[in-house]
C-alpha positions as CSV (number, residue, x, y, z in Angstrom):
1,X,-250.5,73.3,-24.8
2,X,-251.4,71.3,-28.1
3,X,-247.5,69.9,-27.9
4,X,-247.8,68.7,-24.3
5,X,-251.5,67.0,-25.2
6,X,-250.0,65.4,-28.4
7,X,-247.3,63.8,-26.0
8,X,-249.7,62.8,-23.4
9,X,-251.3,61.4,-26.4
10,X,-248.3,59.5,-28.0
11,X,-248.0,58.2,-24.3
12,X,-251.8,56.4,-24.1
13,X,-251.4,55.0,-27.1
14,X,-248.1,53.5,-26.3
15,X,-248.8,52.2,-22.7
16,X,-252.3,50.5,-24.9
17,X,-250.0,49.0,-27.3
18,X,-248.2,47.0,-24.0
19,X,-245.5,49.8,-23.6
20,X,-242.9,47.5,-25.8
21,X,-240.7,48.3,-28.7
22,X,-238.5,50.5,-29.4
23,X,-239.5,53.5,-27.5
24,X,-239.4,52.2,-24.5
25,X,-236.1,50.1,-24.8
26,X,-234.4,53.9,-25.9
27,X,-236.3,55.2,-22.3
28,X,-234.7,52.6,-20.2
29,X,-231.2,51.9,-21.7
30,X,-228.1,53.6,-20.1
31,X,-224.6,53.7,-21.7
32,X,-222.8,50.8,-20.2
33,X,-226.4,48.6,-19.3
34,X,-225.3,46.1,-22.3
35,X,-221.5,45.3,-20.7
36,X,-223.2,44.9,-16.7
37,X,-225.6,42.6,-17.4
38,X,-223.5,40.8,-19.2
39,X,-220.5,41.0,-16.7
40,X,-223.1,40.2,-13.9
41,X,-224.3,37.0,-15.7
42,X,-220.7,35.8,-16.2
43,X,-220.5,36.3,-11.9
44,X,-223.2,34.3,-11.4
45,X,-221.5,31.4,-13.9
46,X,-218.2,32.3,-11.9
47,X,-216.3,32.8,-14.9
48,X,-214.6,35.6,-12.9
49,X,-212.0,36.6,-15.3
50,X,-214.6,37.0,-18.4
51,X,-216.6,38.5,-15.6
52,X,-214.3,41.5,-14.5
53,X,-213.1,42.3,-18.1
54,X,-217.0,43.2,-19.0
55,X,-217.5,45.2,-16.2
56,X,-214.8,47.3,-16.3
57,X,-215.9,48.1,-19.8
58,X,-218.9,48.9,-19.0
59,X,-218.2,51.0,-15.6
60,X,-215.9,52.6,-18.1
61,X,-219.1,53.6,-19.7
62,X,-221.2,54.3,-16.7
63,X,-218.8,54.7,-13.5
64,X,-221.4,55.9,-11.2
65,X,-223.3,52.3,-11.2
66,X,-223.3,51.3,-7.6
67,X,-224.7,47.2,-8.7
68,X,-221.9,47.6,-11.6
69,X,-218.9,48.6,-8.6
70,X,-220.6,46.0,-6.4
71,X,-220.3,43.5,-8.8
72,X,-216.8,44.1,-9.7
73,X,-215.6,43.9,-6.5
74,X,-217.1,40.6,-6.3
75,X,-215.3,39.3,-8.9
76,X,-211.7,40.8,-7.9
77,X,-212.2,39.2,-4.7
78,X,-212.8,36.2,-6.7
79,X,-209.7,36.9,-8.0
80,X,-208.1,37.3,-5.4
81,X,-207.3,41.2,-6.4
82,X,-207.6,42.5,-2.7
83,X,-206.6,46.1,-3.9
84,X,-209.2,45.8,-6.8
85,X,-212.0,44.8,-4.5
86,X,-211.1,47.4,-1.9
87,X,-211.6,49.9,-4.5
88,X,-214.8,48.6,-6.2
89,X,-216.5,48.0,-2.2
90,X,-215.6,51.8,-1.1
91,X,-216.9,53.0,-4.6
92,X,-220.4,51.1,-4.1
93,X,-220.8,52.1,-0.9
94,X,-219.9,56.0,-1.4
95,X,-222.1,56.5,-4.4
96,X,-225.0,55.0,-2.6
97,X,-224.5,56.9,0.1
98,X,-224.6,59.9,-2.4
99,X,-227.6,58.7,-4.1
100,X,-229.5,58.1,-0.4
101,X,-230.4,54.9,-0.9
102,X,-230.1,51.1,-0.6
103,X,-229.4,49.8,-3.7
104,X,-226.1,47.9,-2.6
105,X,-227.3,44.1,-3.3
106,X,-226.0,42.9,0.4
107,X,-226.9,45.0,3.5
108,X,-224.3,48.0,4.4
109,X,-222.5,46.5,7.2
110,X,-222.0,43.2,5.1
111,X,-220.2,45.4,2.5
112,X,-218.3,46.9,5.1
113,X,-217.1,43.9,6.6
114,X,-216.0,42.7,2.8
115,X,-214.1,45.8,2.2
116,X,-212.0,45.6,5.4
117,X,-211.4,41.8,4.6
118,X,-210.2,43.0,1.4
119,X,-207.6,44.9,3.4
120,X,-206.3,42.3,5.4
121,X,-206.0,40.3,2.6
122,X,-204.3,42.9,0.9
123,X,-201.8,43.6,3.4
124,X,-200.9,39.5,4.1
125,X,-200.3,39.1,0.6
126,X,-197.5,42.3,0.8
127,X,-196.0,40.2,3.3
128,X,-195.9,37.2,1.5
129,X,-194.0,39.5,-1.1
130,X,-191.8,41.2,1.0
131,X,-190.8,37.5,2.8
132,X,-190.0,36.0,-0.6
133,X,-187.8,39.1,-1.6
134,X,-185.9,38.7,1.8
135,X,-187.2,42.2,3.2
136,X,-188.1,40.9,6.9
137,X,-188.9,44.7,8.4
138,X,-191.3,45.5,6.1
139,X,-193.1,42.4,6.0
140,X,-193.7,41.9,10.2
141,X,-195.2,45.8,9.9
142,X,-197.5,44.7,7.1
143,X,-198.7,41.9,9.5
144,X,-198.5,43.7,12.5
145,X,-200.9,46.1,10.2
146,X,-203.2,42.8,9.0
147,X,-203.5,41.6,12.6
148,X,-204.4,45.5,14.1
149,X,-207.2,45.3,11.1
150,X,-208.6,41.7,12.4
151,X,-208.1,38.5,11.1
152,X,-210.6,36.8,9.9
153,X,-211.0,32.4,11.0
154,X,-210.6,31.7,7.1
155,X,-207.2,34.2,7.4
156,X,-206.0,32.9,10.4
157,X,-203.8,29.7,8.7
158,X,-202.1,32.3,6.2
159,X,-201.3,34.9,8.6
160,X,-199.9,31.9,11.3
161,X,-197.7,30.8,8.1
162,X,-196.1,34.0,7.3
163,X,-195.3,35.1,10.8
164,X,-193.4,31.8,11.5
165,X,-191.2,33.4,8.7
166,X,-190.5,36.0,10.5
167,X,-187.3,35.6,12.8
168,X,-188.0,34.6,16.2
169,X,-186.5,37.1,17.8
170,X,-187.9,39.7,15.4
171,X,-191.8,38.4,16.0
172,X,-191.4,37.9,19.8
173,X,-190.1,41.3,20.1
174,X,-193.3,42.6,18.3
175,X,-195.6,40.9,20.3
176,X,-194.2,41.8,23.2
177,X,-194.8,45.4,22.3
178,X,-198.3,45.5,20.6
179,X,-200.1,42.0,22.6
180,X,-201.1,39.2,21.5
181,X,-204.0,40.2,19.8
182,X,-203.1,42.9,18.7
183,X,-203.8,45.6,21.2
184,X,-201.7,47.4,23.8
185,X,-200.8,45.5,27.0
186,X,-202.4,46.4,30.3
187,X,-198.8,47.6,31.6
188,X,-198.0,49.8,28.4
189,X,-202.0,51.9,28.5
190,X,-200.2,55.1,29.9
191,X,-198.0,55.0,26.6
192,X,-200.5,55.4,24.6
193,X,-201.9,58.2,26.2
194,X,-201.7,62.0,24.4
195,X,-200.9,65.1,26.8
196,X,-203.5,68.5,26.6
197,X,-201.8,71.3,28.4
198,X,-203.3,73.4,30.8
199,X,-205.0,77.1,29.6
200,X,-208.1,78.1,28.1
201,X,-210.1,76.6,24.9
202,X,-213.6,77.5,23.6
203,X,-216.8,75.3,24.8
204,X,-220.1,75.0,23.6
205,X,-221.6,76.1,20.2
206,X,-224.8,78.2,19.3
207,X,-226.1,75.0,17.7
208,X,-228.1,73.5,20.7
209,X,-229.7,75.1,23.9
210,X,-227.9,72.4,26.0
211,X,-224.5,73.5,24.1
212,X,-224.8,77.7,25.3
213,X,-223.2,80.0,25.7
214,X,-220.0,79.9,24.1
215,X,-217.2,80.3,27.1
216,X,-213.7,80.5,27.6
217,X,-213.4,77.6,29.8
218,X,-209.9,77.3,31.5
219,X,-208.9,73.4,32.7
220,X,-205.4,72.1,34.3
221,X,-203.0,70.0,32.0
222,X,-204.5,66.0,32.0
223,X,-203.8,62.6,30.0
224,X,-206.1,61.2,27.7
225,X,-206.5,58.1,26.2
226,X,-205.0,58.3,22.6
227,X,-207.5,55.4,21.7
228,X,-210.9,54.0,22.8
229,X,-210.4,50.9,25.1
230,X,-210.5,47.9,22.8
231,X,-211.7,44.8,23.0
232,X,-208.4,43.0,23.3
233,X,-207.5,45.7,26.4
234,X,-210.7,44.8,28.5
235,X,-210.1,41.1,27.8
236,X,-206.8,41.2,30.0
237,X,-209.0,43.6,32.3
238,X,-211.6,41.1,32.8
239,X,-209.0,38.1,33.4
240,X,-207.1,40.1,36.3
241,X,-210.2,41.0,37.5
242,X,-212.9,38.1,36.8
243,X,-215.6,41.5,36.6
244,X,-218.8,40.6,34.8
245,X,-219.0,40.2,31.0
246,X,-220.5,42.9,29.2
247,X,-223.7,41.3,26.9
248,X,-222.7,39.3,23.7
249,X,-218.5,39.0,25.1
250,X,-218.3,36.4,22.9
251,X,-218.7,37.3,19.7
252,X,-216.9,40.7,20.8
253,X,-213.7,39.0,21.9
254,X,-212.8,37.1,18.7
255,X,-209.6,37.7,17.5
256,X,-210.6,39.5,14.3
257,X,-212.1,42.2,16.7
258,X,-209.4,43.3,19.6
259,X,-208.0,46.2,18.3
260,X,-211.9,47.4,17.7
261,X,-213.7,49.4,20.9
262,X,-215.4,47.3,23.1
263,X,-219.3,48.5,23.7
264,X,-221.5,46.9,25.7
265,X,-220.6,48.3,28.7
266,X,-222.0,50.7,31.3
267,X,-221.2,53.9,33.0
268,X,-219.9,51.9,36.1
269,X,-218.0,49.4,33.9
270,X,-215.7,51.8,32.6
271,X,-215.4,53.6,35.7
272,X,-214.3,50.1,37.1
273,X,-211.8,49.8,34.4
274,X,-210.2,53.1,34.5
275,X,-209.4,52.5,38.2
276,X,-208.2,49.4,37.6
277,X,-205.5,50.8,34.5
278,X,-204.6,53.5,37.5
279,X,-206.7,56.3,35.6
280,X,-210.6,57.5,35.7
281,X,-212.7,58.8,33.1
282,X,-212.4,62.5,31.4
283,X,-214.4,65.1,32.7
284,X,-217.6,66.3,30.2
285,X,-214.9,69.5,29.7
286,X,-211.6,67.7,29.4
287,X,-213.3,65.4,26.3
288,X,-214.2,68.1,24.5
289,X,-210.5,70.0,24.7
290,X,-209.2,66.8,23.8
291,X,-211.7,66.8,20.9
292,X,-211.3,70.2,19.8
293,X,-208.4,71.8,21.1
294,X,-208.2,75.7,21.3
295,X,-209.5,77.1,18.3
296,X,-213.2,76.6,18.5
297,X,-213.4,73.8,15.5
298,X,-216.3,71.6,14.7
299,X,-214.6,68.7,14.5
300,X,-211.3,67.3,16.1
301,X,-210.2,67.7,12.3
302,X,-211.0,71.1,11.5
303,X,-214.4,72.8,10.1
304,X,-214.8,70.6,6.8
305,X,-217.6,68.2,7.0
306,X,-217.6,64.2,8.4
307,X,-215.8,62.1,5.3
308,X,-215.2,58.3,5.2
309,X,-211.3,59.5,5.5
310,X,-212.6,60.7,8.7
311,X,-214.9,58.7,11.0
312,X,-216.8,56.0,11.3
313,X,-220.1,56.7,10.9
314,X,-223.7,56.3,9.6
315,X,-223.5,52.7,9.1
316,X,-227.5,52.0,9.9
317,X,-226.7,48.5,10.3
318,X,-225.9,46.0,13.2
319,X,-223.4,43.8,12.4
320,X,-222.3,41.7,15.3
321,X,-219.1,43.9,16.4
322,X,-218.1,44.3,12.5
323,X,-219.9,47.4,12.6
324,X,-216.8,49.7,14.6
325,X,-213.6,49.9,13.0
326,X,-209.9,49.4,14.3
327,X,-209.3,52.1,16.8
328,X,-206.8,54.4,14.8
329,X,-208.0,54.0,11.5
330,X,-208.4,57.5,10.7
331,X,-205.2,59.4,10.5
332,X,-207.6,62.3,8.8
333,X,-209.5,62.2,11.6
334,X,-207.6,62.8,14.9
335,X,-207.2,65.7,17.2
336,X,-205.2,68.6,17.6
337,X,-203.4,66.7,20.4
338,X,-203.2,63.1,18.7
339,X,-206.5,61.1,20.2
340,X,-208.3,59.3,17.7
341,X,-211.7,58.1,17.1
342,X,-213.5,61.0,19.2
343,X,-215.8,61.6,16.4
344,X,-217.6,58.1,15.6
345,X,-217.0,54.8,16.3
346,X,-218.4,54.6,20.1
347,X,-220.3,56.6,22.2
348,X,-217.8,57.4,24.9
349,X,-218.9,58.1,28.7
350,X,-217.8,60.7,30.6
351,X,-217.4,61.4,34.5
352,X,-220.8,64.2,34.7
353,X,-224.0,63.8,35.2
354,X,-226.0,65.2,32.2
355,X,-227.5,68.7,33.1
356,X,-229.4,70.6,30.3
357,X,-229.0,74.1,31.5
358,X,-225.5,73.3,33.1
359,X,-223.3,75.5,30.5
360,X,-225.2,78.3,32.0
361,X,-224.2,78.3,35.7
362,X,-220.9,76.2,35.3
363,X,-217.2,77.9,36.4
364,X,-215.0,78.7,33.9
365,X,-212.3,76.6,35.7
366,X,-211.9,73.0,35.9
367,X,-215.8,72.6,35.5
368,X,-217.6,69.3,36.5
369,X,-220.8,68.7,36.2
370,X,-223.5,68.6,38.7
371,X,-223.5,66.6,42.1
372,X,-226.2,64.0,41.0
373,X,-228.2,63.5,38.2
374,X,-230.6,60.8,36.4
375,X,-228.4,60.5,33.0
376,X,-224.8,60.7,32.2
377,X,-223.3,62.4,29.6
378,X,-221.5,60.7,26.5
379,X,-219.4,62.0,23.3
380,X,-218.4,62.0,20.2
381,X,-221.3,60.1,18.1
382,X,-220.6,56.4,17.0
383,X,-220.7,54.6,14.3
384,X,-224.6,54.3,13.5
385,X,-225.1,58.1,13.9
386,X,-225.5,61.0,11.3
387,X,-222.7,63.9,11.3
388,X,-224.1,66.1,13.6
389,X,-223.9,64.1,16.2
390,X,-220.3,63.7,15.6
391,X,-219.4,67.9,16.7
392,X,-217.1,67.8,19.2
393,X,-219.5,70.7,21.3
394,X,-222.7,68.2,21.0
395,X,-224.4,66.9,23.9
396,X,-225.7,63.3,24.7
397,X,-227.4,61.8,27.5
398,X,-227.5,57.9,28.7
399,X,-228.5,56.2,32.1
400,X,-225.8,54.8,33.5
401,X,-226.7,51.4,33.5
402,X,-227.3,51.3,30.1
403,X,-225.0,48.8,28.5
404,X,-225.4,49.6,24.4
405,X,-223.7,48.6,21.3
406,X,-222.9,51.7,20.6
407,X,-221.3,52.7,23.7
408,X,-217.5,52.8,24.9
409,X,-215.1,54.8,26.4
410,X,-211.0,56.2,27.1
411,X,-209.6,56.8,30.3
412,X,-207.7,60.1,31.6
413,X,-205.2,60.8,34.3
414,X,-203.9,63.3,35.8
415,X,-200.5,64.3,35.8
């Protein structure tokens, strides 16, 4: 007890003196402090090389800064070091995600949008060195790769340059097959569907009342979707059709943005569509096979908890239609039968109408919701939601009309 009043003492005394000196510079210093500020004033000067070297030296000191990863990317990008940036932008935003706050110095969905521009940039400056060294192939599939990402107005020239150096005959035949921005072409959507068989697979989980009981839920053999309808898809839908424009169409359909979902749309606006592609929407029971598969997982990867190698999620942050990512991006995340996306990303609607208690009474084959309803049910979480939301058993609930950034949708067919 004296001990602990001495240093309660020794504290007064030094907070009376002004709290400076030497004590308190020893509290506050970390290893590595000396090399960031320095490294952060030499970014603000834009001496970028001079910059990047003091950084490094003192991340190499303190390599869980997320200001000190931040910064470095900053001055790669700077640089012009797209693989450097990357990797500084994913490191600042994974360690403050571990930390739980919001200590990045831009918002979230900024440094998300930096990071995937770092990619692109990345992958057009492969093909620049693949073109020079004469290796044709592999340079269209790293632009076919840049323009599936989104190019940016400011990327746009470069990209335009190196694909005239690809042989005619070569790029035509690539555009033919993946669209002209980027996405699949209305003609081609059933080849880029993924086949579930018919039989049995587990439903529901003990983790919600609107989720029980656990069944054995038998369904016949469909199509779905292997990706969320993009942008670029219901562009060519709305020019065959002239439908209405979902809100804010024209800062979705930009170019850097058709191979992302489009949102924005209602229940009845992707019923609409699927009919239009010569398909309909999944059944509430059919999505979550598709999700799932047949052995009862938590996710369409497995049981091991949401990653950034996964989804998209838990961005917080609205930011125009930079907040969803590529469909496809996730190769760690995709289902037992090949969909991607159906954890994250978008909402996606479903056919049924939203019951709470419907598990309960439902068959156990080819189930489909109930005859009317007030809400619709939609899937899979999206990319401003938490992990949970992302199970493949959990349940969600929108009106209809309801025309959200956050929600999209796949088709299905039968075969």
């Amino acid at each position: 007890m004296r001990r602990r009043m001495l240093h309660v003492i020794i504290v007064i005394c030094v907070v009376a003196l002004g709290g400076t000196g030497e004590a308190h510079t020893a509290h506050a210093a970390k290893p590595g402090d000396k090399e960031l500020a320095k490294g952060e004033e030499l970014l603000k000067n834009k001496q970028y090389s001079e910059a990047r070297a003091s950084l490094e030296a003192g991340l190499s000191k303190d390599p869980s800064n997320v200001q000190g990863h931040f910064n470095l990317a900053e001055a790669c990008r700077a640089l012009e070091d797209w693989t450097c940036a990357e990797e500084h932008y994913d490191s600042a935003l994974q360690l403050d995600e571990e930390v739980g706050g919001s200590s990045l110095p831009k918002t979230k969905a900024k440094v998300w949008r930096l990071r995937e521009e770092m990619k692109v940039w990345g992958l057009l400056n492969e093909a620049k060195r693949l073109l020079a060294s004469g290796r044709m192939k592999q340079a269209e599939e790293a632009l076919s790769n840049a323009r599936d990402l989104g190019i940016t107005h400011e990327q746009q020239t470069l990209f335009q340059q190196l694909q005239a150096k690809v042989p005619r005959s070569r790029s035509a035949s690539s555009k033919h097959a993946s669209g002209s921005a980027g996405g699949p072409q209305a003609d081609s959507l059933d080849a880029e569907m993924v086949f579930v068989p018919a039989g049995k697979f587990t439903r529901g989980s003990n983790l919600a009342d609107d989720e029980k009981p656990v069944r054995q839920i038998y369904l016949n053999a469909f199509y779905i979707d292997k990706y969320e309808v993009t942008v670029g898809q219901y562009a060519r839908y709305l020019e065959a059709t002239d439908m209405e424009e979902p809100p804010d169409w024209n800062i979705m359909n930009q170019p850097q943005h058709q191979r992302r979902p489009v949102v924005n749309v209602s229940w009845e606006d992707a019923v609409n569509y699927c009919k239009w592609a010569g398909k309909r929407l999944p059944t509430e029971a059919e999505w979550e096979k598709a999700a799932r598969g047949t052995d009862g997982r938590i996710y369409p990867w497995g049981n091991e908890a949401p990653t950034r190698l996964h989804a998209n999620y838990g961005r917080k942050e609205w930011d125009d239609h930079f907040a969803l990512t590529p469909v496809g991006s996730f190769e760690a995340g995709k289902s037992p039968y090949g969909a991607y996306d159906m954890a994250g990303n978008a909402w996606e609607w479903v056919f049924d109408w939203y019951d709470h208690d419907f598990y309960k009474t439902s068959p156990d084959k080819n189930p489909i919701g109930p005859a009317k309803g007030t809400e619709k049910v939609v899937r899979g979480g999206s990319w401003l939601y938490v992990a949970d939301f992302m199970r493949s058993a959990h349940r969600f609930n929108a009106h209809p009309s309801n025309r959200h950034f956050g929600y999209g949708f796949r088709c299905a067919k039968t075969p």
